[in-house]
C-alpha positions in Angstrom: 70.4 88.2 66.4 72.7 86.0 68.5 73.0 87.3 72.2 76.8 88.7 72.4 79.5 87.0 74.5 81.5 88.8 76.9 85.4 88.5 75.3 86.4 88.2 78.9 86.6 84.6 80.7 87.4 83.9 84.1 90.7 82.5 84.2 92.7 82.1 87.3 96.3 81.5 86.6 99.1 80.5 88.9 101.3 83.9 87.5 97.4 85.3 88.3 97.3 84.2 91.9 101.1 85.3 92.4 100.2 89.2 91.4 97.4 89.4 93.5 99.2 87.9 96.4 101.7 90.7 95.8 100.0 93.8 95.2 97.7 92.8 98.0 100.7 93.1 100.7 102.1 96.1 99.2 98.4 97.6 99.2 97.8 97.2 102.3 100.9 97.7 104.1 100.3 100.8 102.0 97.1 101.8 103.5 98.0 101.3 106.9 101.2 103.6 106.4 99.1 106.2 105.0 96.8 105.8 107.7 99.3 106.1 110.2 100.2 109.1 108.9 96.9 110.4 108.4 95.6 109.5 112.0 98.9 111.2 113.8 97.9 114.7 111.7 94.4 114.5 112.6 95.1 114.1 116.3 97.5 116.9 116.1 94.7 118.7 114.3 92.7 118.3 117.0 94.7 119.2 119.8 96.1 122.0 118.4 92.9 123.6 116.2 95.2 124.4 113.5 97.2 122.9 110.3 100.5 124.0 108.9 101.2 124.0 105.5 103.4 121.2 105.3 100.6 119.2 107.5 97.6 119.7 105.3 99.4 118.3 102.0 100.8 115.4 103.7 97.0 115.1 105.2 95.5 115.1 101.9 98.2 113.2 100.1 98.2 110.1 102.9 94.1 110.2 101.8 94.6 110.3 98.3 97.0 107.2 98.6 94.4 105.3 101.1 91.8 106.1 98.4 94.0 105.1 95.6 94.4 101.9 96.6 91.7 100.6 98.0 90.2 101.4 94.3 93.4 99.9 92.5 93.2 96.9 95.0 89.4 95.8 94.4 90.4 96.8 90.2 93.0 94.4 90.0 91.4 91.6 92.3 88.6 91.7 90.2 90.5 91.8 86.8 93.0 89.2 87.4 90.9 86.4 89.5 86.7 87.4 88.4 87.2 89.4 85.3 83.2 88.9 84.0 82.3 90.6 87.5 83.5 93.8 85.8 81.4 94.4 83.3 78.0 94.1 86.2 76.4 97.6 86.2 79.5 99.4 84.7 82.0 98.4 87.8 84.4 98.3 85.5 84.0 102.2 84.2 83.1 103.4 88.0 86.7 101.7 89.5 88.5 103.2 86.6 87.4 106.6 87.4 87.9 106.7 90.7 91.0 104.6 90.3 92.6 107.4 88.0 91.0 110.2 90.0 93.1 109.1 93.2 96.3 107.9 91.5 96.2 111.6 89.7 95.8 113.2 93.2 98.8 111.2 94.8 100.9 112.0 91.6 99.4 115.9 91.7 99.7 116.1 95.7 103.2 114.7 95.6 104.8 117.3 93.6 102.9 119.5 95.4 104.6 118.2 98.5 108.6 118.4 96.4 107.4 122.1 95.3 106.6 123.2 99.0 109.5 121.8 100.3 111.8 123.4 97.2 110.4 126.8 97.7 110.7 126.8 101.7 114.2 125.1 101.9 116.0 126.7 99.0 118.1 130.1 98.9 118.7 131.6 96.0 118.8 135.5 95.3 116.0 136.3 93.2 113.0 138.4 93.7 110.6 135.8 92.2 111.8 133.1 94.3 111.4 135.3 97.5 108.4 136.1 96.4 106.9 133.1 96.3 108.6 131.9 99.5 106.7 134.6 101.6 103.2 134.2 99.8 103.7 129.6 99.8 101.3 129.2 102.6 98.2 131.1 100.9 99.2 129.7 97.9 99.0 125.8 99.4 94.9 125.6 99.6 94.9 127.0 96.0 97.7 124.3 95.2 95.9 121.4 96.3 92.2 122.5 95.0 94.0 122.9 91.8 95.3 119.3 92.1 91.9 117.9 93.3 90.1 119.7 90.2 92.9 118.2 87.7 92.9 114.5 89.4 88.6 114.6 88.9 88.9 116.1 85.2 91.3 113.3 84.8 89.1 110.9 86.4 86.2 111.6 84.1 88.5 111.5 80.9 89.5 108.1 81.6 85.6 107.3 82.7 84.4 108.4 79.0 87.6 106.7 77.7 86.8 103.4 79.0 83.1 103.8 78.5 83.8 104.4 74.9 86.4 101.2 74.1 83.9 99.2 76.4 81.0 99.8 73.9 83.2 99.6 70.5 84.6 96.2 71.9 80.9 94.7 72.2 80.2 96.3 68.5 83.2 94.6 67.2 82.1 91.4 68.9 78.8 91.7 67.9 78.2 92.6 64.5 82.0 92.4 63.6 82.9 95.7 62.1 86.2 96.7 63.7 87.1 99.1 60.9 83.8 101.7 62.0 84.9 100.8 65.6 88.4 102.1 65.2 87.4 105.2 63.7 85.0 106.2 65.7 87.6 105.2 68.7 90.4 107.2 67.3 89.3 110.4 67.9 88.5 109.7 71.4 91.9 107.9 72.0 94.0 111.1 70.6 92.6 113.5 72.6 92.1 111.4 75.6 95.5 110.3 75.6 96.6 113.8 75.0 95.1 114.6 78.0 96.3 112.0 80.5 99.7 112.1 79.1 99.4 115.9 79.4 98.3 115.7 83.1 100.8 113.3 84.0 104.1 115.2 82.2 103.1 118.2 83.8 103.7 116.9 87.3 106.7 115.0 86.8 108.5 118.2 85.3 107.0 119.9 88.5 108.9 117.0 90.8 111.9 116.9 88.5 112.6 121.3 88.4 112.2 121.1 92.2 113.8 118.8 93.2 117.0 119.3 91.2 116.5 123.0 92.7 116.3 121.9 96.3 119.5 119.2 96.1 121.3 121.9 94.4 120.5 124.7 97.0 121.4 122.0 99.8 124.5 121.1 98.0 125.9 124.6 97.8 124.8 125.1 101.0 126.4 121.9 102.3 129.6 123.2 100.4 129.7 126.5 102.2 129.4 124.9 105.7 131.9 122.9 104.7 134.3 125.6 104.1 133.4 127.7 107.1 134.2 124.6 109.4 130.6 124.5 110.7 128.6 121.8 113.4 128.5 118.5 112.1 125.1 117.9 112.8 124.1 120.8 110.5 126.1 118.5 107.9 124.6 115.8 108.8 120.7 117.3 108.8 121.8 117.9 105.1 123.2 115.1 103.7 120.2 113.3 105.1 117.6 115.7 103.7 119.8 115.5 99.9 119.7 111.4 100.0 115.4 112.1 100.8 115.0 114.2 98.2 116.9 111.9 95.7 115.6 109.0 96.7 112.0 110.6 95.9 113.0 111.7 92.8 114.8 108.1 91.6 111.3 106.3 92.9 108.8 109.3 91.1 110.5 108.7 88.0 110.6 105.6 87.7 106.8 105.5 88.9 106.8 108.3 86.0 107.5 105.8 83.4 105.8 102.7 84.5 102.6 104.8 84.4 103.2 105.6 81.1 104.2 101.5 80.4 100.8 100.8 81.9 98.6 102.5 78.9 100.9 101.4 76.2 101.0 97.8 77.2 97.7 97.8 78.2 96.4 98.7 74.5 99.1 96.0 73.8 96.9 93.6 76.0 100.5 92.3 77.3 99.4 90.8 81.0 102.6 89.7 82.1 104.4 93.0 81.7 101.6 94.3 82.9 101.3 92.4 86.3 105.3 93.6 86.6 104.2 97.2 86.2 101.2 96.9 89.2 103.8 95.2 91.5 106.4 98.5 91.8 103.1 101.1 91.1 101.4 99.5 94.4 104.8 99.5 96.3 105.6 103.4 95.5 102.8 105.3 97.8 104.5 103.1 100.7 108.0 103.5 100.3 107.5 107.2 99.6 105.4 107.6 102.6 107.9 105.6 105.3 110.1 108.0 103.2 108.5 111.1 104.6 107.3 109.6 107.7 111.7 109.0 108.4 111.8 112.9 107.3 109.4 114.5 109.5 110.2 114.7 113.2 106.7 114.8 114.6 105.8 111.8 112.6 108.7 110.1 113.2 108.5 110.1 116.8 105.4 109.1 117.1 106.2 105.7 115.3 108.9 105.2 117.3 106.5 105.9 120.4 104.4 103.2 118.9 107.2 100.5 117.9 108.9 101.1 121.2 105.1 100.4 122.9 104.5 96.9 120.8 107.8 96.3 121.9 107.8 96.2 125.4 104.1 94.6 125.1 105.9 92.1 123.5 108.6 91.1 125.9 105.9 91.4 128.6 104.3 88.3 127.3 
């Protein structure tokens, strides 16, 4: 028998060149966001020998965003520029898992994050809702090992998902049977799919019910103060906590759908859409974190701490 070629060529193309360029500032003006954010809650940590709630997801979601793409990074370097360096000892399977498992945990930690905040902000009178707002902080660790179980079941899914198209793909090249090789494939890709799309559904409802809670509690509430002729700054604190919340929930969505764009046009094998697709999914953990970072006064004065430090280092010279 003939030894099998590899479908894949290296092929670097200028559109190629331009994506990596890209994603490569937006992943690691990414990463060093997230590790600002990560490094300020870790010295706090220290010093203080104790984590709030709010404090250990944003810990854990800044990690899960570092993680994320670092993975996605080396991924897409590799798969746009040295595509045959993919299939060397199954690099190709291993980035995909770990890939999936920290893009699940960003999604997972995120709405996390937009439940937290919903439940601790919000009014409303009803027992439930109380409920919960007393009991949140146990219920945080058990939120975010749920989300770190879910992320590495998803992780593996996509591992044995991309394991088993890798090894059809070589029997269709081979001995050139793609009618066994889709049956055999479409049991995996129904349930598989099923799965991920399950996963990734169930967190965007969880974003979407909370945050359209939160902006409707601060809405009312903004509506009362207004009536009552309260501070402005009260008014103000509002507003700017409504236009955080919505902006999260415009840049989740849309993240929402180009996730779900990604595995249709990817089974399409449609790079250029594609490539478009990477460009905003690498940009989101960034924007969302300067998002928070903006939000949160203890993070947002140490940046301006460190801005106004580079600053006068740089008039010094």
């Amino acid at each position: 028998m003939e030894a099998c070629h590899s479908p894949h060529q290296s092929n670097v193309t200028s559109s190629g060149a331009t994506t990596v360029a890209i994603i490569s500032l937006e992943a690691f003006a990414g990463m060093w966001i997230n590790a600002f954010i990560v490094c300020v809650l870790c010295i706090g940590w220290v010093r203080k020998k104790t984590l709030n709630s709010n404090e250990k997801i944003l810990l854990l979601l800044g990690c899960s965003r570092i993680s994320y793409l670092c993975f996605a990074w080396v991924y897409n370097f590799l798969y746009l520029l040295y595509p045959n360096y993919l299939e060397v000892l199954n690099i190709h399977q291993l980035l995909t898992l770990f890939e999936t498992l920290f893009n699940y945990s960003n999604l997972c930690v995120s709405a996390c994050l937009c439940v937290f905040y919903c439940i601790k902000i919000a009014n409303f009178r009803n027992s439930f809702f109380n409920y919960l707002k007393v009991k949140i902080d146990r219920m945080v660790p058990w939120l975010l090992l749920g989300s770190g179980v879910s992320a590495f079941a998803m992780g593996i899914v996509t591992y044995d998902l991309t394991e088993t198209m890798q090894s059809n793909n070589i029997t269709v090249t081979c001995l050139g049977n793609p009618w066994d090789a889709s049956k055999r494939m479409e049991k995996h890709f129904i349930i598989s799919f099923f799965l991920v799309g399950s996963g990734y559904i169930s967190s965007f409802l969880a974003v979407i019910f909370s945050a359209v809670l939160l902006l409707f509690s601060l809405w009312r509430h903004k509506c009362k103060m207004q009536t009552n002729s309260m501070k402005d700054l009260s008014m103000d604190a509002h507003i700017r906590a409504m236009k955080s919340i919505l902006s999260f929930l415009v840049m989740y969505s849309i993240n929402f759908i180009c996730s779900v764009l990604k595995i249709i046009y990817v089974m399409m094998n449609e790079s250029i859409i594609i490539d478009l697709i990477y460009v905003y999914l690498y940009a989101f953990p960034g924007v969302h974190s300067l998002i928070l970072i903006f939000s949160n006064p203890k993070l947002e004065k140490a940046l301006l701490k460190i801005l106004s430090c580079v600053k006068c280092e740089f008039f010094m010279k």
